[in-house]
N, C-alpha and C positions, 0 to 999 in steps of 0.2 A: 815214346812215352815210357818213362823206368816205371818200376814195382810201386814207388809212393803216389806215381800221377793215376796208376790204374785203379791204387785202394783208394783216393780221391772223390768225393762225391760232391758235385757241383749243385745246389739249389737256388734259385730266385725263390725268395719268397715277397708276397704282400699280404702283409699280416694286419686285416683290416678288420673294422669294428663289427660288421657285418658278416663276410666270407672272409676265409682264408684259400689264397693260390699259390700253387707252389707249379714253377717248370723245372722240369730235370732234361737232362737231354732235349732241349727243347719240345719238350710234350707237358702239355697240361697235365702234370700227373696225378692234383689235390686241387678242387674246388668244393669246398664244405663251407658248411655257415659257422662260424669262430662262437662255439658253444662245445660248454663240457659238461656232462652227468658224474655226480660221485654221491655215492653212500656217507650218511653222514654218523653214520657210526663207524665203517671200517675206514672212511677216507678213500676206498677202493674206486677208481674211474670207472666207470658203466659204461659209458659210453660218448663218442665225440663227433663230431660233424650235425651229420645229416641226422643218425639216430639220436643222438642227444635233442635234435630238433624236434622231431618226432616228439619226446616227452618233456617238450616246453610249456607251464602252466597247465599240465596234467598229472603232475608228482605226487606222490602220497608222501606221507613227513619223512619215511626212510630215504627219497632219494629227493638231491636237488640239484638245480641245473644256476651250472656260473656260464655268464657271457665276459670271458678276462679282459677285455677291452671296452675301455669307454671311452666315448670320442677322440678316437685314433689313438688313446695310449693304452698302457698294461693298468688294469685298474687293482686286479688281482694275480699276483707273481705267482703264484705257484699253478694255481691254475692254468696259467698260461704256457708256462713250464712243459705240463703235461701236458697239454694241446698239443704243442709244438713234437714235442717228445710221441706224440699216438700219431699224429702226420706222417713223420717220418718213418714212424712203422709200418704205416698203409703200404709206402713206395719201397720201402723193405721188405715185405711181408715175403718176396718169393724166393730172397735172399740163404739161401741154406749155410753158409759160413761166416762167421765173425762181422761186424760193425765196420762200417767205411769212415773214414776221417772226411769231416765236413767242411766244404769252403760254401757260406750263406753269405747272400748279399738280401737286405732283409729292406723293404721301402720304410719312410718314417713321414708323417704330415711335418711341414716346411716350419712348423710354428709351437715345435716339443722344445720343450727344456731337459738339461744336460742331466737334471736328473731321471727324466724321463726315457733318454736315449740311454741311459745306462740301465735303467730297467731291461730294453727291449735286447740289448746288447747281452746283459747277463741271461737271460728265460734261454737265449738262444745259445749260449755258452754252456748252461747245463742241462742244456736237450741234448749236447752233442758237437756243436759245432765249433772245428778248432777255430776256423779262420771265420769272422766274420764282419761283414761293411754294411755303411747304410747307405741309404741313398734318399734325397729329398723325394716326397709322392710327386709334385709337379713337375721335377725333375724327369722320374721317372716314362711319367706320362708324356711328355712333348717327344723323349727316345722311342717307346712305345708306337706312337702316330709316327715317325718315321721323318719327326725333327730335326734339321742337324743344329745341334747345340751349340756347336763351338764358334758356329758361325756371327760375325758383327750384324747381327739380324734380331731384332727383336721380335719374342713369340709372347702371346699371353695362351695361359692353360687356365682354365676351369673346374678343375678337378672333383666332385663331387659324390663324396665317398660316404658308408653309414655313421658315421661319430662327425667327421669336419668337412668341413668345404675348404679348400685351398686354391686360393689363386698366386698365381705369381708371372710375374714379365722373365724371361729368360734371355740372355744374352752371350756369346760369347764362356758359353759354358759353366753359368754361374747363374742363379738366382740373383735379377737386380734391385726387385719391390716386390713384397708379396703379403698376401692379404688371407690370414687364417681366421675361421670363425665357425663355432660351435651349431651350425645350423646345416645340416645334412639329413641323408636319409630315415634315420630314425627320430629326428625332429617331427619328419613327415608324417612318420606312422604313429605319434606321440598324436599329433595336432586332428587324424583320423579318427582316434578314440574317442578325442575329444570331443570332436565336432556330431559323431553319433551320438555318444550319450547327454549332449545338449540340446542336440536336433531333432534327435528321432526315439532319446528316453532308453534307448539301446546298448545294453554294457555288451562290447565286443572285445575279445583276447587281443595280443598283439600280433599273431601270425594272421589271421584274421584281417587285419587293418594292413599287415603285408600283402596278401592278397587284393585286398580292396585296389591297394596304392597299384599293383603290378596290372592288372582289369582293367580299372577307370581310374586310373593317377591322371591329372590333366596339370596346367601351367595356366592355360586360359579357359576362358566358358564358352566359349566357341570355336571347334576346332571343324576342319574339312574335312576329315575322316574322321569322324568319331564313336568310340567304339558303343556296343549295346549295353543298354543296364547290368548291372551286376545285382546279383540276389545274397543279399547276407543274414546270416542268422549268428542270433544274440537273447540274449537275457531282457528281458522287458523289466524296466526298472519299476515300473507301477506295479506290475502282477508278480512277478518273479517268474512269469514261465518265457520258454524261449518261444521265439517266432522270427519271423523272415520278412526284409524287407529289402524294395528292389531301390537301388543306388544308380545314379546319373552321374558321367564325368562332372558335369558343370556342377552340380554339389559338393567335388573331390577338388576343383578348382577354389572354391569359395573357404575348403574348409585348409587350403595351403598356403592364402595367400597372404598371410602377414611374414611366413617363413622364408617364401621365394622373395617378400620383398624386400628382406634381411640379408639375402643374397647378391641382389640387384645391389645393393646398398654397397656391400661391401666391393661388388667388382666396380663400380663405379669409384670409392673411394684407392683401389690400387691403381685405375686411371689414372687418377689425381697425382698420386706419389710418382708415375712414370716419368723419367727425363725425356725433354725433350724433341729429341732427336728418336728415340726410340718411342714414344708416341706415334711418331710420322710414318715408320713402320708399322706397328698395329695397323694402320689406316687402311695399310696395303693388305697386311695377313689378314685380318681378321681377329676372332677368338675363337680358342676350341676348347667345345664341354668333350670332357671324360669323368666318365664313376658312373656306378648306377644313377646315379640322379640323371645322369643325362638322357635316360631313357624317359622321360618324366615327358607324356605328350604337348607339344606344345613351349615348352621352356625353353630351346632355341629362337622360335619365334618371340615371345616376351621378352630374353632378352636383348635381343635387336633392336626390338624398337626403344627399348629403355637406353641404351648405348649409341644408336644411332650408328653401330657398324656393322657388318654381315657375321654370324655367329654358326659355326659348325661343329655339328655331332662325329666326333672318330668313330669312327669303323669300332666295333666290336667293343665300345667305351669302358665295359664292366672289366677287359681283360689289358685294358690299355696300360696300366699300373706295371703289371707283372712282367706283359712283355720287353717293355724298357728295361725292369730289373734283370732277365734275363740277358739283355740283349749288352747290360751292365755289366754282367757276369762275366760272358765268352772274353768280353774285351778290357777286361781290367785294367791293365794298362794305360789302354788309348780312355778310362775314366777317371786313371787314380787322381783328379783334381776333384772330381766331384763326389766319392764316394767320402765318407768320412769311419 
């Protein structure tokens, strides 16, 4: 390795609507939730990740928090800029001489436009990075679970991330049909709010309703393990003061299920679009949920029965994204068909 390979700094990143993950050396090095704090007078960054989380929906008018992505794209450039740009100082931070030149291989949902991809392409060019690829998120994710892509084998991925849900059939190292839709994890935590201050008169925050989801998130209203009530506290819309009430998955189920059926809808509809030849395959594999969504109790089961094929949760779903990116990365080469 000469002098330019060693000042080289290698990042996967998945720069998602929810967290942001970065591997370096094949180490988790950044899992933060994709939120920035700044002063709206000096423009100054406060703070980013996890502490910017901390002071979401509790700001006083001098500070305020951007989330730069929405549903899987850059909503807000500069902000995301910085993001990217304070990430990379976390994994710096113990760095005591000069700036490494950057090779990023950054994931994108399957279903962005060219202007959108040049958003995420440029934020990450003036973070720093010289060299930088994308890579499709289903793409990503089937490498991830330990897919091999290239192969005349049809895969289908589930992907289900905070801004989009992605599916797509994979073949021979290439996306063959794929089916993106605006119904993901913060839909869910969107349709929570909802459902409390319909149900139970209850105005509750959005981390809050993150919680709920992560507790007693369900797919179905009857599950075989399922977990105990959850006690939430909120604003009483009649009186204005706050109080506590205790939550049932099977309420969490009721209050998700036009969203998961917008889900069902569309991976049924990328069935449809499958050739096939490569249907007959699915028949074999299966389908596999990855993204937080897939932690969602019970949504493997629902989707199975709506499909009528056996449906599996990856190993460690939330980090399945990254790892392919990574696993992108080391092998650029043996990717460059599918990196763009």
């Amino acid at each position: 390795m000469g002098l330019l390979g060693f000042l080289t700094q290698e990042l996967a990143i998945d720069l998602g609507t929810a967290n942001t993950l970065i591997i370096h050396k094949d180490k988790l090095v950044v899992d933060e939730p994709s939120i920035i704090a700044i002063n709206r007078t000096t423009k100054e960054v406060i703070a980013i990740g996890k502490e910017a989380q901390k002071m979401h929906g509790k700001t006083h008018e001098e500070i305020k928090t951007i989330k730069p992505l929405k549903d899987g794209v850059i909503a807000d450039f500069q902000a995301a800029e910085h993001m990217i740009r304070g990430f990379i100082k976390l994994i710096n931070s113990k760095k005591k001489w000069g700036s490494p030149q950057l090779r990023m291989v950054i994931c994108i949902p399957s279903g962005i436009t060219e202007v959108e991809k040049r958003a995420v392409k440029e934020s990450a060019e003036r973070a720093g990075g010289k060299e930088v690829y994308m890579i499709p998120e289903p793409m990503a994710a089937a490498i991830g679970i330990g897919i091999d892509v290239a192969e005349p084998m049809g895969n289908m991925i589930i992907d289900i991330g905070g801004g989009t849900t992605e599916i797509a059939v994979i073949a021979l190292a290439g996306i063959v049909s794929d089916e993106s839709i605006r119904v993901a994890g913060n839909e869910f935590t969107e349709d929570i709010i909802e459902y409390m201050r319909r149900q139970h008169n209850l105005m509750i925050g959005e981390r809050t309703a993150e919680m709920i989801k992560m507790e007693v998130g369900a797919a179905l209203p009857e599950l075989e393990n399922p977990p105990e009530d959850y006690a939430v506290n909120g604003r009483d819309l009649m009186t204005g003061i706050p109080k506590q009430i205790m939550i049932s998955y099977s309420e969490i189920a009721l209050a998700l299920d036009k969203s998961i059926s917008k889900i069902e809808e569309a991976v049924l509809k990328a069935l449809e679009l499958t050739p096939p030849e490569l249907s007959a395959d699915i028949y074999q594999t299966g389908l596999y949920l990855t993204g937080g969504g897939a932690l969602l109790r019970g949504l493997d089961r629902r989707i199975s029965s709506k499909t009528k094929l056996p449906v599996y949760v990856a190993e460690d779903p939330l980090r399945a994204v990254v790892r392919g990116t990574s696993i992108a990365l080391k092998n650029i080469k043996s990717y460059k068909t599918i990196l763009q």
